[in-house]
N, C-alpha and C positions, 0 to 999 in steps of 0.2 A: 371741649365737646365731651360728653359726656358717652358712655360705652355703649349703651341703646341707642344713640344716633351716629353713632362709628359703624354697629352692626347695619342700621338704615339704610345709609350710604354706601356700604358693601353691596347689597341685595342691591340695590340702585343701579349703581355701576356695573354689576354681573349681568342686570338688564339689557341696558344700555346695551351692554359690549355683544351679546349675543340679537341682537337686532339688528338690522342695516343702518351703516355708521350717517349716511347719507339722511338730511331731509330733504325735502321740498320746498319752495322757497315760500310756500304758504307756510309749511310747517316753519322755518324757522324767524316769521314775523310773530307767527304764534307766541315762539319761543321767547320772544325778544321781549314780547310784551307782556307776558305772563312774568319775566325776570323785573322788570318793571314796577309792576304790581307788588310783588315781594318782595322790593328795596324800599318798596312806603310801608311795608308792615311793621310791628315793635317785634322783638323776640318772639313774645309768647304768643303773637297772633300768626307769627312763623310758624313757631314748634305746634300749634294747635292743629293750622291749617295741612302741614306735612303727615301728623298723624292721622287727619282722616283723609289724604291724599293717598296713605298706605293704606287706611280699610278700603278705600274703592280699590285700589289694584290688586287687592287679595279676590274681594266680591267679583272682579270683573275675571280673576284666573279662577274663579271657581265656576263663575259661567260658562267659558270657555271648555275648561274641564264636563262638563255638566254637556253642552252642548255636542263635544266631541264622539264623550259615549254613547250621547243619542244618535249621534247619526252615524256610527259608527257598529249600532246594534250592540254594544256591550252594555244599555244601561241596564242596571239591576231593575226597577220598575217595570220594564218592557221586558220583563221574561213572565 
């Protein structure tokens, strides 16, 4: 494994561990099935598919971010 997908997988895991260890049992058929899906992938439809798995969790912590300061009266635009 190559040192940008060790880094990956860090960030991953620091997720993971900082979030409720627990799912739901919807949540973890999700899980099952989604594992599924990316045992039929080849490699590189893996490595493609995980890299833009990380751009939505970057876009979706930046909405988050983004949404916070709104409502929270700190956005810079709202001054």
């Amino acid at each position: 494994m190559n040192d940008s997908l060790q880094v990956l997988f860090l960030k991953l895991d620091d997720l993971v561990m900082t979030e409720p260890s627990r799912l739901t049992l919807e949540q973890q058929f999700s899980l099952r099935s989604f594992e599924t899906q990316v045992d039929k992938m080849s490699r590189e439809q893996a490595q493609e598919f995980l890299v833009k798995l990380y751009e939505q969790m970057m876009m979706r912590e930046t909405m988050y971010k983004h949404f916070i300061k709104h409502e929270w009266g700190i956005d810079s635009s709202a001054a």
